[in-house]
C-alpha positions as CSV (number, residue, x, y, z in Angstrom):
1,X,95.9,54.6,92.2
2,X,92.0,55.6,93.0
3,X,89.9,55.2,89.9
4,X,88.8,58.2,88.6
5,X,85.2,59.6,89.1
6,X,84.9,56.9,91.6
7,X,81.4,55.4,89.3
8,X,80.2,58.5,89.1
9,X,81.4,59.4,85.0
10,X,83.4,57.1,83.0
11,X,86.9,57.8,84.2
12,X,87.4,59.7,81.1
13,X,85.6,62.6,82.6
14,X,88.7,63.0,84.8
15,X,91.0,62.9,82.4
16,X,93.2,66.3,82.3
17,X,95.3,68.0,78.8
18,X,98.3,68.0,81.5
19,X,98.7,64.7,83.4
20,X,102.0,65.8,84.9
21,X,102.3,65.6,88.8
22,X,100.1,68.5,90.4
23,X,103.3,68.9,92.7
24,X,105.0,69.5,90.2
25,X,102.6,71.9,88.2
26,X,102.2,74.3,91.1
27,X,105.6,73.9,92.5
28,X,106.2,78.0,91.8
29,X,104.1,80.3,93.9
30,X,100.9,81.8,91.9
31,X,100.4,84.5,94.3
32,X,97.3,86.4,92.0
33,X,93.6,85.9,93.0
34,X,91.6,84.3,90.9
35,X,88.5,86.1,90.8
36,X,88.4,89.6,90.8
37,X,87.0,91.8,93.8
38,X,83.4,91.9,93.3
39,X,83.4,88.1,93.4
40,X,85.6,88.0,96.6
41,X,83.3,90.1,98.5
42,X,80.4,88.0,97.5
43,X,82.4,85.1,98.1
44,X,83.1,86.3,101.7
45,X,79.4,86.8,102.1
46,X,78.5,83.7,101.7
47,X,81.1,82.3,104.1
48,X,80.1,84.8,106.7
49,X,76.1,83.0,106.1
50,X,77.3,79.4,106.0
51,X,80.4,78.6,107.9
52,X,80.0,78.5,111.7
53,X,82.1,81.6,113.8
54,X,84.3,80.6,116.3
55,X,84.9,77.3,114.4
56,X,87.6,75.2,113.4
57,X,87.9,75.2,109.6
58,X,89.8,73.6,107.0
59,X,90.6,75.3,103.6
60,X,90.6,73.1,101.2
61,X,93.1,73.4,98.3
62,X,94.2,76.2,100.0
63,X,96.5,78.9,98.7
64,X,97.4,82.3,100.0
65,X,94.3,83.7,100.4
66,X,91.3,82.3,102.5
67,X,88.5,85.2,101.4
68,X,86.8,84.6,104.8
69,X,85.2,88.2,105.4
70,X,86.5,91.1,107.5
71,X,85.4,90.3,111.1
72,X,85.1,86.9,110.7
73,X,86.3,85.0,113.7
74,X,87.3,81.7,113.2
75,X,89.4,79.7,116.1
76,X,91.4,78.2,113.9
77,X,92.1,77.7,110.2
78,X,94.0,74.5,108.7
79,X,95.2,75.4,105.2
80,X,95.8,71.8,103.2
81,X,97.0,72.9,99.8
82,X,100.1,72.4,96.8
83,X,102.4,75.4,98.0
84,X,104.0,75.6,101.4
85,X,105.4,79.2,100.3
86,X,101.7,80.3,99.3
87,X,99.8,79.1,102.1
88,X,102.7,80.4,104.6
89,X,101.6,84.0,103.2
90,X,98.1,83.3,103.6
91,X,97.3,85.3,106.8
92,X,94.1,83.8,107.6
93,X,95.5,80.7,107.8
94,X,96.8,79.3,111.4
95,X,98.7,76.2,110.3
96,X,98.7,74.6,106.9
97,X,99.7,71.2,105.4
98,X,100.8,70.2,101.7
99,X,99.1,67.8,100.7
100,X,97.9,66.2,97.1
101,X,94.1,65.1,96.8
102,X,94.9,63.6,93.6
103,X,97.3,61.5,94.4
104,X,96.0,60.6,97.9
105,X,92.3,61.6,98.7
106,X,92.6,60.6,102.4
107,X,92.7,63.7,104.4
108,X,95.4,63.5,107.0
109,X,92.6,64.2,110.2
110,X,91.2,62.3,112.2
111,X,87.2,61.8,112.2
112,X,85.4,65.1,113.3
113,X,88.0,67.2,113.6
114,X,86.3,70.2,111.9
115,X,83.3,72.4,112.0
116,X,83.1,73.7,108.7
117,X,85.5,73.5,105.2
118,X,85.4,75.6,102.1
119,X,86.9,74.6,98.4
120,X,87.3,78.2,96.4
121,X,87.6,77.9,92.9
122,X,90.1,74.6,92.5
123,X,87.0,71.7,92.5
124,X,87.9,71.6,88.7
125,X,90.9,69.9,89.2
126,X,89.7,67.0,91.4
127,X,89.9,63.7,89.8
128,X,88.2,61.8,92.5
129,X,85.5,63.9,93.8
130,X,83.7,60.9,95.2
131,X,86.2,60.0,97.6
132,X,87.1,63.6,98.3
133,X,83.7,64.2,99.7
134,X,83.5,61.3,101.5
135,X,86.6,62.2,103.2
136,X,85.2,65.9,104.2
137,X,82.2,63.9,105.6
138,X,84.4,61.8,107.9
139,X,86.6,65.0,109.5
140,X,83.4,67.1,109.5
141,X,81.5,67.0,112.6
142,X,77.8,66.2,112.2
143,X,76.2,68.9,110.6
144,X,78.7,70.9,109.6
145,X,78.8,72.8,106.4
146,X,81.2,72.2,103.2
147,X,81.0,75.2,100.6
148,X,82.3,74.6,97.5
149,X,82.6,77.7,95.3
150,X,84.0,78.5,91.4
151,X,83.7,80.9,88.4
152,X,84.3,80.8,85.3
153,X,88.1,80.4,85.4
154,X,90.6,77.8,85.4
155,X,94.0,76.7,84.3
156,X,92.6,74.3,81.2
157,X,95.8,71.9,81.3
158,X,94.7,70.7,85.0
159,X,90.7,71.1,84.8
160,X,88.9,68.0,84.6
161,X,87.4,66.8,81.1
162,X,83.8,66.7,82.3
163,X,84.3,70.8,83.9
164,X,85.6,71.5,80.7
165,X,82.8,70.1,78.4
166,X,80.0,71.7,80.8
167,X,78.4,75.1,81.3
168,X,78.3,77.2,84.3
169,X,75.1,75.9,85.2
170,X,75.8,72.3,84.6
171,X,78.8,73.0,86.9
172,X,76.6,74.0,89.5
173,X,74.5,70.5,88.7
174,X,78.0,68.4,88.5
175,X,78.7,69.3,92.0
176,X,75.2,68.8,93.3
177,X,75.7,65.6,91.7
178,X,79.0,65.2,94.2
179,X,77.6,65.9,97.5
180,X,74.9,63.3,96.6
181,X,76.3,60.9,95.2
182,X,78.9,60.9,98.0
183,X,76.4,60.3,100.2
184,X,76.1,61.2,104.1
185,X,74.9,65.2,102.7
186,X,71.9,67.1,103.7
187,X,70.3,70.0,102.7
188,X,72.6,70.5,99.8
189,X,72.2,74.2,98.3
190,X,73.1,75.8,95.0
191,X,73.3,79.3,94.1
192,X,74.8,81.5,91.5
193,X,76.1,84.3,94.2
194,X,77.8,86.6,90.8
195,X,78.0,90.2,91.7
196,X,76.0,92.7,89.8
197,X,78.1,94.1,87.1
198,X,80.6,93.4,85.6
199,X,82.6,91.5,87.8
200,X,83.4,87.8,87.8
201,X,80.9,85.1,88.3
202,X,80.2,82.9,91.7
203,X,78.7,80.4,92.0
204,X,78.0,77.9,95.1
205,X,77.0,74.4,96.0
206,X,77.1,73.9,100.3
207,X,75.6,70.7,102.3
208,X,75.8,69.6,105.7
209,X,77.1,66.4,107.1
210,X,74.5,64.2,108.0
211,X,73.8,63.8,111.5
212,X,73.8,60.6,113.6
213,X,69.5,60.6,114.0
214,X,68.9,61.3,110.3
């Protein structure tokens, strides 16, 4: 096994209330949005700024729905998620792959495969960020963006320690705090993108991958 938090926090940070096998936790389809429709459209709005059209993409931590915008053309989307059934009902998706971060932080690509990857609302319950990051960096092409994005929701059995002793704010600080420590990140962005209203919060922390000449 990885150690957890990779140096970053003690590994107690990434300790979880449920330390069952995520395969097992999300073996049943949980096909319900997690943030409500203001915070989608925003959501989709910020992919439609940062993620390259025409691209290849990977959705990270995928489930059965992508929230790229209406319009948005992508070439291809890779789903890599917990749920075959989900992401096989995900229509923005053009393939998809089950696979556990947890257990095995090496993405199954090969270096620069992609143009652009997104993380909605799950970056809570990764227990090796470090080495998660540094993976998106390898099958990211040079320059190409990573969005992560999150509200204030989460299933608390599975969320990390250090998520769940830490504000929104901090959150937005904590994954900063990933993209640079990971290293190979550049221009790294953070934003709270919440709807007016009452709808859900957004928030959003995007890099790109160092290229070769910097």
């Amino acid at each position: 096994m990885h150690p957890r938090g990779d140096g970053l926090f003690p590994p107690a940070a990434y300790a979880r209330a449920d330390e069952s096998s995520d395969d097992h936790f999300y073996i049943a389809p949980r096909k319900v949005v997690h943030i409500d429709a203001g915070a989608i459209i925003a959501l989709g709005r910020l992919y439609s700024e940062a993620l390259p059209a025409g691209g290849r993409l990977l959705d990270l931590m995928s489930s059965w729905r992508s929230h790229l915008p209406e319009g948005f053309y992508a070439r291809e989307v890779v789903g890599l998620g917990l749920n075959a059934q989900e992401m096989a009902d995900n229509p923005q998706l053009t393939s998809s792959i089950v696979h556990d971060v947890n257990r095995d932080p090496r993405l199954p690509f090969g270096n620069e495969e992609f143009d652009g990857a997104m993380c909605a609302v799950s970056i809570q319950y990764v227990t090796h960020p470090l080495l998660v990051f540094r993976e998106l960096r390898r099958v990211l092409r040079p320059r190409a963006p990573f969005v992560v994005s999150f509200s204030n929701r989460c299933f608390p059995p599975k969320a990390v320690a250090v998520w769940l002793s830490t504000t929104d704010q901090q959150h937005l600080m904590l994954v900063r705090a990933y993209f640079e420590a990971a290293g190979g990140w550049m221009d790294v962005k953070e934003e709270d993108r919440s709807p007016s209203g009452n709808d859900d919060p957004l928030y959003a922390v995007w890099a790109l991958t160092a290229s070769g000449d910097t």
